[in-house]
N, C-alpha and C positions, 0 to 999 in steps of 0.2 A: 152172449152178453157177459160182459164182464163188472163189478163193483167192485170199488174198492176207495180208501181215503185219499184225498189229495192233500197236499200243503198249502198253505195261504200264499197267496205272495210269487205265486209262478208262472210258467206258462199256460198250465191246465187250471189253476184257478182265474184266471182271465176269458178262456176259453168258458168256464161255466159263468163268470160273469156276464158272458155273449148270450147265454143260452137263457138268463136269472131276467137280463135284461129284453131280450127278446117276446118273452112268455108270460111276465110279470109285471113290466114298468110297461112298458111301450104301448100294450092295449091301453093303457091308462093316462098316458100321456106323462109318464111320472121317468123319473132316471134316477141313478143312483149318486151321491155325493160322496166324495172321497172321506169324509166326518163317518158316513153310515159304513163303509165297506173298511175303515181302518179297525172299528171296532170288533171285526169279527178276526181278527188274527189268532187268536186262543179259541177258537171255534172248530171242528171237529166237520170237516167237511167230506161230503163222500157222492163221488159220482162215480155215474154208468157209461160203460162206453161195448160200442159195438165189434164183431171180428175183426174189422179194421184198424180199430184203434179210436174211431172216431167218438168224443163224446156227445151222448144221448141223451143224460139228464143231468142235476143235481139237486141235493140237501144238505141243507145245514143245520145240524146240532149245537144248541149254545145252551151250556151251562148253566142253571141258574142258580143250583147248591149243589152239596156231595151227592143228592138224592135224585133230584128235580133236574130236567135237560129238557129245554123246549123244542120242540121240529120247526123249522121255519124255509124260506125259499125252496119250495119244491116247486121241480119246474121240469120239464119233460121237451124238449126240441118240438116244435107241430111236424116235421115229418116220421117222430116216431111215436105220437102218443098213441093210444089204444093199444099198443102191445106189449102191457103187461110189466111197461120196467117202472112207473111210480112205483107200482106195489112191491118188487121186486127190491129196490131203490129203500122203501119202508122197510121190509122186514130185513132188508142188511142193517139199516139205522136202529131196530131194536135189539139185533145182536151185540152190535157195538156198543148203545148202552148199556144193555148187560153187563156186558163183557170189562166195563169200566166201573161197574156196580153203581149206574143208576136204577132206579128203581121204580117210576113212573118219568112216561113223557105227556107235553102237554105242546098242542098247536091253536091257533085262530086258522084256521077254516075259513076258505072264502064260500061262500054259503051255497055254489054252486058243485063245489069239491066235498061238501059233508057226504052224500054220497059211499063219495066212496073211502075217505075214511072210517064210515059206517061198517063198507060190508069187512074192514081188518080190523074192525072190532075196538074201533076207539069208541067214545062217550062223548055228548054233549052235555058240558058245564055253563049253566046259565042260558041266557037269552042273546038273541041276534045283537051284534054292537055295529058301528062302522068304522074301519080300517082302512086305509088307503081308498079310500074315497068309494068302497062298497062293502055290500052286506057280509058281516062274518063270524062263525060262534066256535067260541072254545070248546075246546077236547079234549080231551085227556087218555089214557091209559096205563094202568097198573100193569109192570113186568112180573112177569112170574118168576120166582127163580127157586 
């Protein structure tokens, strides 16, 4: 498995929108609109791909201050979830914000996914909200550096 950052705007961020779209909107009956996916150009995105080349997952990192970088669109292909690259996917996203000296991330959590940002040791902040038409609770965690 390989991670690593993509650019906005290419053929492999199209490709992870296939994958954003597939995993995220479509169970839900939701899509994405050209207003919500311009806004992430300055977004810090990073996807997984397999010995082939082919891509597996993606995440998106968006800025919220010098400090603060929120995790958002995680989204895993269904022919390869359970093996290990979310998490794999996560701990490259917190090196990179390290690495750019953020210094906590925060996500909403679809309430079925706390989980397992549980066991990599994020926090629940507050109480269950509704997001995209289901249940979901903020996260957080402090980088060590």
């Amino acid at each position: 498995m390989l991670i690593y950052t993509i650019d906005f705007a290419t053929p492999e961020f199209d490709e992870a929108l296939a994958i954003r779209y597939e995993v995220l909107r479509k169970p839900l009956g939701l899509d994405y609109s050209l207003e919500q996916i311009a806004t992430e150009w300055d977004n810090i995105h990073i996807a997984a791909f397999d010995a082939s080349g082919k891509m597996t997952g993606y995440l998106n990192l968006t800025p919220v201050d010098d400090k603060l970088v929120k995790m958002r669109q995680v989204a895993v292909a269904p022919a390869y979830q359970g093996q290990g690259i979310g998490k794999a996917m996560v701990a490259y996203s917190e090196m990179v914000a390290k690495d750019r000296n953020f210094t906590e991330i925060v996500l909403h959590a679809r309430k079925a996914a706390v989980p397992f940002y549980l066991s990599m040791h994020y926090e629940i902040v507050g109480d269950e909200f509704e997001e995209v038409l289901i249940p979901h609770f903020k996260m957080r965690k402090a980088l060590g550096f």
